[in-house]
VONU-471391 format. One line per 3 residues: their letters; for each residue x, y, z of C-alpha. Coordinates in steps of 0.1 Angstrom, whole numbers. Layout:
<mimis>
a) X/Y/Z  ... .
</mimis>
This chain:
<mimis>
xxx) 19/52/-51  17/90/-51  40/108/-25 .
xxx) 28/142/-13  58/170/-3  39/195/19 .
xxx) 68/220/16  64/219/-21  42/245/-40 .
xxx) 14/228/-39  -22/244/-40  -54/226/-40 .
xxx) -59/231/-82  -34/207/-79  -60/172/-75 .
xxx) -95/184/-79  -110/176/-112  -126/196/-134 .
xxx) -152/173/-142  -160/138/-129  -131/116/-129 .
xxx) -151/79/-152  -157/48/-127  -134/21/-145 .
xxx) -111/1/-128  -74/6/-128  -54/-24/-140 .
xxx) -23/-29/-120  5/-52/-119  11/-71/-87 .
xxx) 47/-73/-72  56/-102/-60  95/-102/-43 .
xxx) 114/-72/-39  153/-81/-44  185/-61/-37 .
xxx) 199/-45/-66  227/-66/-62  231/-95/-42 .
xxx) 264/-100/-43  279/-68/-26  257/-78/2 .
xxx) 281/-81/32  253/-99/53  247/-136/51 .
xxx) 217/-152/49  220/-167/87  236/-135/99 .
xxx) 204/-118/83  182/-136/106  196/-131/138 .
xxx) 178/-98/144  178/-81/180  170/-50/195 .
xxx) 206/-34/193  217/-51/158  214/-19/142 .
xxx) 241/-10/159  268/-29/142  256/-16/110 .
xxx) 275/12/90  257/42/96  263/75/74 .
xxx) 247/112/84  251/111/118  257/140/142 .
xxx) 292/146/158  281/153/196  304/171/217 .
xxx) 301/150/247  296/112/248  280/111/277 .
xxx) 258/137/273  245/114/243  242/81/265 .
xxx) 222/100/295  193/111/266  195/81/252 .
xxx) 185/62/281  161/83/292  144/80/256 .
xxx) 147/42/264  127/45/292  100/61/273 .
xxx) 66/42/257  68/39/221  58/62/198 .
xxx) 39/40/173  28/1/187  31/-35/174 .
xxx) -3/-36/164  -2/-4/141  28/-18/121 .
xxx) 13/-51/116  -15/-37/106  3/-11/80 .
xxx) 21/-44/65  -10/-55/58  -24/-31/39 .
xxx) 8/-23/20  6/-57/10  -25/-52/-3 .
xxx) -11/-25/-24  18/-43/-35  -10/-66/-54 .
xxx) -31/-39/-66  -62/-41/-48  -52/-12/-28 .
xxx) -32/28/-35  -8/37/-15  -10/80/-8 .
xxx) 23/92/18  25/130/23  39/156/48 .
xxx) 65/178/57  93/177/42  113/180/77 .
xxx) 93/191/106  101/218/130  95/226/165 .
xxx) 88/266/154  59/253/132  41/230/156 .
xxx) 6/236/162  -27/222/160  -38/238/129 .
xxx) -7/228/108  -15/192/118  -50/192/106 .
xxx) -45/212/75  -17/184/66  -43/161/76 .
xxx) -71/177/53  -51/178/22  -44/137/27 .
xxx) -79/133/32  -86/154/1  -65/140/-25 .
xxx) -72/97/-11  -110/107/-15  -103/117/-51 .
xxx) -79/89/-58  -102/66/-41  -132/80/-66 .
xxx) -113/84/-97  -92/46/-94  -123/28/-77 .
xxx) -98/18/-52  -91/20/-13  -66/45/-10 .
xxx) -38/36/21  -29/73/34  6/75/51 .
xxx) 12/105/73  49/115/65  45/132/100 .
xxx) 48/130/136  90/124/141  101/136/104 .
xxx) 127/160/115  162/148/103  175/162/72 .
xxx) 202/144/53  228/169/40  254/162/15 .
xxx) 280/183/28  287/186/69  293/221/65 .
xxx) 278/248/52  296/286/43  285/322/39 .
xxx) 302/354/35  339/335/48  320/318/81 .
xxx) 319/280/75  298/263/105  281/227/105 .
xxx) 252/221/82  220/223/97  205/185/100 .
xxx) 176/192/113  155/204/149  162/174/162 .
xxx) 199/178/163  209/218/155  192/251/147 .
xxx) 192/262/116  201/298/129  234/303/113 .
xxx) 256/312/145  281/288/162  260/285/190 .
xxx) 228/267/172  248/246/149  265/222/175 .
xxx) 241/194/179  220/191/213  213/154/218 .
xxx) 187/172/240  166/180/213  161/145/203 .
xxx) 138/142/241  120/178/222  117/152/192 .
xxx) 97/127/210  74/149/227  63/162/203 .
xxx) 57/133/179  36/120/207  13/152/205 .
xxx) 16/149/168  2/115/170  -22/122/193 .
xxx) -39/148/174  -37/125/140  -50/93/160 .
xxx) -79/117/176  -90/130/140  -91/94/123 .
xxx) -108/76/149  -132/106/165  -152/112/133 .
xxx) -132/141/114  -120/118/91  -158/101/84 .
xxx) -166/104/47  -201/126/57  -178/154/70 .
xxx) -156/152/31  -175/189/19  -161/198/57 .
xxx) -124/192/48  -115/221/24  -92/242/32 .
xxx) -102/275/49  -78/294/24  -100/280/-7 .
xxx) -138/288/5  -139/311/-21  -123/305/-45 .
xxx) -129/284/-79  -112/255/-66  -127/251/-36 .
xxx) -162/251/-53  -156/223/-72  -145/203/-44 .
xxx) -177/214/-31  -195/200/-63  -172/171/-63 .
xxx) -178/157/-23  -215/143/-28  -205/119/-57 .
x) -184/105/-28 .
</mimis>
């Protein structure tokens, strides 16, 4: 599995070969059960394991969450999140399993990439698709180079929280809340952006849905056929040295 941090400095030298990456197979080890790293500090029991419902999670310890100002606030978003369609359906997880199983006995790779966090100042069509491109780019190589479907997972489309290890955060004497991410606070540092908005959690959704959208659109309307790969470089590397030999690269696709 390679994971793919879009915030990172990447740049497209990064995965295009030099030369023609050989056709041999890639021997891999399958994996067959996952385990805990230690069973016995488990708190759950096997039969409590299994009683799974739609609000279970809530009776789980949960660390890094917000401290909202007002409860109810809180409650009244939530419930009119509730009332919402889901962002990602039944059929598209099953399907995911599926594959990741595949990968879990080495007849498939598994490629996740995006955003590190996402923001609501960045959001745009053309951020999408160059995210997209750059996934397309690098599981087209991998696919070439390990003679093996590549599984791309978007790291996109609702990856806005940001763990923090410390609540608060200090400069120059002012100490105010950390900033966890758009869809809880600003990351202005004033008083005023730094108390969480459970608010921004509806902003959240909406525009995960567009997100989505956009990516389902692209995968399924023909942008992400492999005719179209010498169409995917990035507009940045036209003319450059690296985007020639992506160029060279696409027909042995």
């Amino acid at each position: 599995m390679v994971t793919l941090n879009a915030s990172s400095p990447l740049t497209t030298k990064s995965f295009l070969p030099y030369r023609h990456a050989p056709r041999r197979p890639i021997s891999f080890s399958p994996v067959f059960a996952v385990h805990s790293t230690d069973p016995k500090k488990s708190t759950q029991s096997a039969s409590a394991s299994v009683k799974w419902s739609l609000e279970s999670w809530k009776s789980k310890k949960a660390l890094q969450l917000p401290d909202y100002p007002d409860q109810k606030d809180v409650d009244s978003v939530l419930q009119t999140l509730s009332s919402f369609p889901p962002i990602v359906f039944a059929g598209e997880a099953r399907k995911l399993e599926d594959k990741l199983g595949q990968a879990a006995m080495g007849q498939a790779f598994m490629l996740q990439g995006g955003d590190c966090a996402e923001s609501f100042k960045e959001f745009n069509a053309n951020n999408i698709r160059d995210t997209f491109r750059v996934l397309l780019q690098m599981g087209v190589v991998l696919m070439f180079g390990g003679q093996l479907p590549v599984i791309k997972v978007g790291r996109m489309a609702g990856q806005f929280a940001k763990p923090r290890s410390d609540p608060f955060e200090e400069k120059d004497g002012v100490k105010l809340p950390s900033y966890r991410g758009d869809n809880i606070n600003g990351d202005a540092f004033d008083e005023k952006s730094r108390i969480p908005d459970p608010h921004r959690m509806v902003r959240a959704y909406t525009q995960s849905v567009a997100t989505l959208n956009l990516l389902r659109a692209f995968a399924t309307g023909g942008y992400a056929a492999m005719q179209r790969v010498s169409q995917w470089n990035l507009d940045f590397t036209q003319h450059s040295e690296q985007g020639d030999r992506f160029i060279n690269f696409s027909p042995c696709l």
